[in-house]
MMTF fields as JSON, N, C-alpha, C and O atoms, coordinates in Angstrom:
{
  "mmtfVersion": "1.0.0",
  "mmtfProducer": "UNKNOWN",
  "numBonds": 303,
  "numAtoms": 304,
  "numGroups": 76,
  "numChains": 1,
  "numModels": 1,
  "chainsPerModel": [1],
  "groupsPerChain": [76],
  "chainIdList": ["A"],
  "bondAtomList": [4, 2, 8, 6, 12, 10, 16, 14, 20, 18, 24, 22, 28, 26, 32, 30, 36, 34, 40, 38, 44, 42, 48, 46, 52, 50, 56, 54, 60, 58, 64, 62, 68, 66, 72, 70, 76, 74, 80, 78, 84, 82, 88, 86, 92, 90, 96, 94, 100, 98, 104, 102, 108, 106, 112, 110, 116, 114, 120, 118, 124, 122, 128, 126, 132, 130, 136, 134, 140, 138, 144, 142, 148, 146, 152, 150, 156, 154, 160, 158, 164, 162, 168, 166, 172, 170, 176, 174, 180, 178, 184, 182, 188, 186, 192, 190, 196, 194, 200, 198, 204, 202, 208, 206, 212, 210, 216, 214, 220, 218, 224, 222, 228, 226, 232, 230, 236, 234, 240, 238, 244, 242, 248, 246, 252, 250, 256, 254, 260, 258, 264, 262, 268, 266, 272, 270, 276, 274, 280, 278, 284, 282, 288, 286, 292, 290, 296, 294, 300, 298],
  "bondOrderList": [1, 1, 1, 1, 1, 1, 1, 1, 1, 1, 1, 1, 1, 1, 1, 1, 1, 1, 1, 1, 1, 1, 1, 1, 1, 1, 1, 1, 1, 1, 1, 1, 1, 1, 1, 1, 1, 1, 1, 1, 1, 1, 1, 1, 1, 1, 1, 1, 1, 1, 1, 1, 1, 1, 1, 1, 1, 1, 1, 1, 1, 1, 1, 1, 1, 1, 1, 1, 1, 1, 1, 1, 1, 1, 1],
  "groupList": [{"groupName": "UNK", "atomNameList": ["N", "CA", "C", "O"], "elementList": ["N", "C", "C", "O"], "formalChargeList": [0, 0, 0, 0], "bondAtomList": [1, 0, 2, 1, 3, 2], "bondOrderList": [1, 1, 2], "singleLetterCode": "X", "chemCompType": "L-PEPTIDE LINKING"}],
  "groupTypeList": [0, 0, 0, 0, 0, 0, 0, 0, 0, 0, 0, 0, 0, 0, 0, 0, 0, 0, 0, 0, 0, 0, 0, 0, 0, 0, 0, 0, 0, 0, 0, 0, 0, 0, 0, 0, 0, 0, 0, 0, 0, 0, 0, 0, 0, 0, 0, 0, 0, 0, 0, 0, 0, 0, 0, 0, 0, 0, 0, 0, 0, 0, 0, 0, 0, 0, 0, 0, 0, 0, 0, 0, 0, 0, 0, 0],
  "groupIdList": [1, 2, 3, 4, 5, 6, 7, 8, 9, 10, 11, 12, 13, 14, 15, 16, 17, 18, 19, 20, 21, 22, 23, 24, 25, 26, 27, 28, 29, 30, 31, 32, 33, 34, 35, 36, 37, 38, 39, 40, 41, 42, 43, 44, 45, 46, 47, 48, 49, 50, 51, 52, 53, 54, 55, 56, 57, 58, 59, 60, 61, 62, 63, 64, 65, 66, 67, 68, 69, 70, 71, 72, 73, 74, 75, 76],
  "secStructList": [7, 7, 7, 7, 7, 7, 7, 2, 2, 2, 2, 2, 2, 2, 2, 2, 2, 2, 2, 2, 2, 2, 2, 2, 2, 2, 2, 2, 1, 1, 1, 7, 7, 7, 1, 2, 2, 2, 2, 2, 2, 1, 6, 6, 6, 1, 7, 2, 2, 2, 2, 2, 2, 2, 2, 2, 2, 2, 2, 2, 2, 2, 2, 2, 2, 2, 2, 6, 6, 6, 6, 6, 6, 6, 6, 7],
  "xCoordList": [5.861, 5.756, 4.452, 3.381, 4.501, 3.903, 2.452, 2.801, 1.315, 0.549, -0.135, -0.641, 0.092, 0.398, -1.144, -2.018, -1.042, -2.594, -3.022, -2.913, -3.542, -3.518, -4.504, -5.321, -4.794, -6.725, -6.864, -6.262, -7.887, -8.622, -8.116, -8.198, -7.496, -6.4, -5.16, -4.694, -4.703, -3.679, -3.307, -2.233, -4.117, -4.744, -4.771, -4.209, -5.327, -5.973, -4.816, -4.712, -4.106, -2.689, -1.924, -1.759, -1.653, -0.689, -1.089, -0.09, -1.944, -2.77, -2.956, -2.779, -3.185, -3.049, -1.887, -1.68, -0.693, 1.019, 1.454, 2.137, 0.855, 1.245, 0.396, 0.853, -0.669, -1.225, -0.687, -0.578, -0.125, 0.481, 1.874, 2.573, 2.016, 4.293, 3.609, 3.846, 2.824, 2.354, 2.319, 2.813, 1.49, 1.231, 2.1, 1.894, 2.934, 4.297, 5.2, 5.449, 5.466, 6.048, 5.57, 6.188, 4.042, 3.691, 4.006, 4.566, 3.846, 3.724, 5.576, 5.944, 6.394, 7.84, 8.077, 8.789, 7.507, 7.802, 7.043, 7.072, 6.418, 5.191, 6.312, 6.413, 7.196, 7.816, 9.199, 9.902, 8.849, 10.315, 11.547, 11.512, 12.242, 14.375, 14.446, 14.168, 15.028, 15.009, 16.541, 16.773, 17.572, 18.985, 19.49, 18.959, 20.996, 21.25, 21.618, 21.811, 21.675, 21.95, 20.656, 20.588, 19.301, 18.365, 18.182, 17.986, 18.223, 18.204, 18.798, 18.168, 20.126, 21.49, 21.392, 20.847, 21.701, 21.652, 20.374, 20.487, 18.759, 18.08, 18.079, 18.066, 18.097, 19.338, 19.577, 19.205, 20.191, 21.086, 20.131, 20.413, 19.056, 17.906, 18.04, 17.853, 18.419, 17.984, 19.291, 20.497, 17.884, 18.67, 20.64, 20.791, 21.431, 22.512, 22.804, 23.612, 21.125, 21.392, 20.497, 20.417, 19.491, 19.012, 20.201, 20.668, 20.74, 22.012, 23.037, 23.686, 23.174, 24.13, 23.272, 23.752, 22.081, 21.331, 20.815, 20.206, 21.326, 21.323, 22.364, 22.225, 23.36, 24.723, 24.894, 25.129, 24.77, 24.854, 24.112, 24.724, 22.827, 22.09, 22.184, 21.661, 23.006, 23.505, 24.166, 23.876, 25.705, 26.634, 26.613, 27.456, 25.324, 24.941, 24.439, 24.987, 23.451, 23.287, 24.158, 23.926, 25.103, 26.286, 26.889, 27.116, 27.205, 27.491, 27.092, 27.476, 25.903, 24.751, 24.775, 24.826, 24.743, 24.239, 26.066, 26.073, 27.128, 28.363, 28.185, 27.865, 28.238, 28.558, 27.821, 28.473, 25.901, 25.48, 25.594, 24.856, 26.382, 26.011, 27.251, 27.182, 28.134, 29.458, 29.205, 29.977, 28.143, 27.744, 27.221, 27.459, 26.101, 25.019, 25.721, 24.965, 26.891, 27.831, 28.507, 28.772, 28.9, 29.531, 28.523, 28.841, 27.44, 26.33, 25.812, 25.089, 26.343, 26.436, 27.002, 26.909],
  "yCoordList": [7.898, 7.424, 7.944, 7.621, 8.699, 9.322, 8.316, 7.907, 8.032, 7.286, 7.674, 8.741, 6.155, 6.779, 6.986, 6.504, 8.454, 8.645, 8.407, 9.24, 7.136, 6.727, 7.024, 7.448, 6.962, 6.878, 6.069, 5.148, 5.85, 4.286, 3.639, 2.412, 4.207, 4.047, 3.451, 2.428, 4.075, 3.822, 2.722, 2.133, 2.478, 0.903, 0.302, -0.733, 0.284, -0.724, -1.51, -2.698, -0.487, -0.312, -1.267, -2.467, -0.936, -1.867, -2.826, -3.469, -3.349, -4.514, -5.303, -6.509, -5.043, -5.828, -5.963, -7.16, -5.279, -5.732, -6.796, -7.742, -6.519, -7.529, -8.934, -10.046, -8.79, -10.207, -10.894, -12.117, -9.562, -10.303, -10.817, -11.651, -10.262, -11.107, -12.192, -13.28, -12.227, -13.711, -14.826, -15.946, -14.223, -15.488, -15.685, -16.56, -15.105, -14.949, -16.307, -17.474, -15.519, -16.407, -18.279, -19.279, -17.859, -19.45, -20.118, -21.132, -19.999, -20.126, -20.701, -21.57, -19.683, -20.017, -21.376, -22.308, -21.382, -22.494, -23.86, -24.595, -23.869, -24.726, -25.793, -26.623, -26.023, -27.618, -26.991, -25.995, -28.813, -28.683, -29.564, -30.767, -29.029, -29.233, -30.376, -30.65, -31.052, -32.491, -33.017, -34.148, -32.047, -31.676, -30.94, -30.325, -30.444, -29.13, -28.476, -27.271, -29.485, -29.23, -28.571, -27.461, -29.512, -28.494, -27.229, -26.319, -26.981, -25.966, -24.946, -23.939, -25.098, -23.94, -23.808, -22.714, -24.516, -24.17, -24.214, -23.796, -24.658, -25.238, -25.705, -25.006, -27.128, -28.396, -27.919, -28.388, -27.012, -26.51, -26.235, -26.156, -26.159, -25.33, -23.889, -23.585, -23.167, -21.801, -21.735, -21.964, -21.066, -20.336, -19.106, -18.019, -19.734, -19.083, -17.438, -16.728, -17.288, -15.458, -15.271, -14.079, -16.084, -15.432, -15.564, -14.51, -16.312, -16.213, -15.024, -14.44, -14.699, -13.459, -12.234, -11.727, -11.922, -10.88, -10.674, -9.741, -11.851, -11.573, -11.072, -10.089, -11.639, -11.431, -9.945, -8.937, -9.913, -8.212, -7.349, -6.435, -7.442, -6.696, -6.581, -5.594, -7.705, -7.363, -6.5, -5.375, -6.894, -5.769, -4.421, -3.725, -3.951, -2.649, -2.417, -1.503, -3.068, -2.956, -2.404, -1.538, -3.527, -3.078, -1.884, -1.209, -1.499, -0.282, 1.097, 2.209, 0.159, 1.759, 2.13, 3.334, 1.172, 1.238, 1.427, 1.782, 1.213, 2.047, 3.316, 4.153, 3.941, 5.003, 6.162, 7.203, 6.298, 6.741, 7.662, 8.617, 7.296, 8.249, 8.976, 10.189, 8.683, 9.097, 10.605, 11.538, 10.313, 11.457, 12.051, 13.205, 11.786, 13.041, 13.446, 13.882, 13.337, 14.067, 14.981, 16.028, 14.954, 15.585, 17.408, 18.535, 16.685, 17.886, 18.833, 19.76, 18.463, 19.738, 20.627, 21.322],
  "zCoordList": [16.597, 15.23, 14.63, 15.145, 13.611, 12.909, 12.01, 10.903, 12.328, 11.412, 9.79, 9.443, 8.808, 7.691, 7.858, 8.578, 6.303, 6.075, 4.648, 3.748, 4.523, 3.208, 2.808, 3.625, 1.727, 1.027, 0.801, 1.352, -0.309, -0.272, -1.275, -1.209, -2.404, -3.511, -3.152, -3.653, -2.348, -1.728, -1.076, -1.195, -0.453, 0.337, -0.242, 0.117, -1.5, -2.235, -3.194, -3.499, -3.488, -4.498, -3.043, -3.262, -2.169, -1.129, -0.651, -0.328, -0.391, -0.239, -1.542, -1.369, -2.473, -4.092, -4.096, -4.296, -3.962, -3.805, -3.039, -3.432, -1.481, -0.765, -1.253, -0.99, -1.866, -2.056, -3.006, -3.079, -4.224, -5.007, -4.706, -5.28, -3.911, -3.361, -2.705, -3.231, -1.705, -1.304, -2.369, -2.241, -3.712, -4.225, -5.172, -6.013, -5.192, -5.872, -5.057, -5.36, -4.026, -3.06, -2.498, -2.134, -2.745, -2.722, -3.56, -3.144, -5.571, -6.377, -6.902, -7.692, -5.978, -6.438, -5.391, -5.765, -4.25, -3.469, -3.086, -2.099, -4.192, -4.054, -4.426, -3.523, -5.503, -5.83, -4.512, -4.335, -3.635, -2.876, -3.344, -3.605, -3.377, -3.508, -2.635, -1.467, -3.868, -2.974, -2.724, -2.298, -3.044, -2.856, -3.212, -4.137, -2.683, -2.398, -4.002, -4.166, -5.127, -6.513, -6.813, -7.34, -6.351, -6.761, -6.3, -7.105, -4.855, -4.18, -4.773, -5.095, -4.99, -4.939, -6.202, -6.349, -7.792, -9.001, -9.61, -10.763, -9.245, -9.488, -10.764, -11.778, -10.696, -11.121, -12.461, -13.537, -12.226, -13.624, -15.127, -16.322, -14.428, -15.28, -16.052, -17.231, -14.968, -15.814, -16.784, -16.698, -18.243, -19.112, -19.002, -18.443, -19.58, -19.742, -19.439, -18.841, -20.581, -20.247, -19.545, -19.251, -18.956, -17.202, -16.715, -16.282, -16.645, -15.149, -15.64, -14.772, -16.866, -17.588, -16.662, -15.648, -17.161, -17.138, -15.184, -14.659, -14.606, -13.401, -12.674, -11.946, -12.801, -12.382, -13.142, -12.476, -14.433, -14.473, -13.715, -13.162, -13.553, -12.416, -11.295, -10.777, -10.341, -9.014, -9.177, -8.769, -10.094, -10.653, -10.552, -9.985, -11.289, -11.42, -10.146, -9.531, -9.54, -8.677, -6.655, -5.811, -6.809, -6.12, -6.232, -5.228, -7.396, -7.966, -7.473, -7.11, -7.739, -7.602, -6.124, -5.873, -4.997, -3.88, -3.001, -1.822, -3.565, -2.845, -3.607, -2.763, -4.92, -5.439, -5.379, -5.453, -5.192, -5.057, -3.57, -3.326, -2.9, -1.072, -1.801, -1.608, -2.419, -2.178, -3.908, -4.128, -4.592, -5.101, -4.84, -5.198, -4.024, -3.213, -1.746, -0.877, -1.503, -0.61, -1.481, -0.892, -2.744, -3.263, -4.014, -4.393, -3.851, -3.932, -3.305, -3.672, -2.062, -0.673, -0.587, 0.424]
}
């Protein structure tokens, strides 16, 4: 296994990322679900077109991630 060779930019840029998903991650889980309504829908809070604008983005998403191998095979 090949070791990466970063600079000090580089480092600095991935280490500020990871600190920021940490406190991302603390910050989303700091209030706890006190049943599975909160958990699973969180209790029927979010906005209409967040849940639109999500469900379309898996969508595309799915999309993207079967259709794409099956075009860059076709480019060979």
């Amino acid at each position: 296994m090949a070791a990466l060779d970063l600079g000090w930019l580089d480092s600095s840029i991935l280490i500020g990322y990871l600190i920021l998903l940490a406190a991302i991650g603390w910050w989303a889980g700091r209030k706890t679900a006190n049943t599975t309504d909160d958990y699973f829908l969180a209790s029927r809070s979010i906005p209409w077109l967040v849940t639109a604008a999500s469900f379309a983005v898996s969508c595309i998403s799915a999309i993207t991630f079967i259709g794409t191998p099956a075009v860059a095979r076709d480019y060979n």
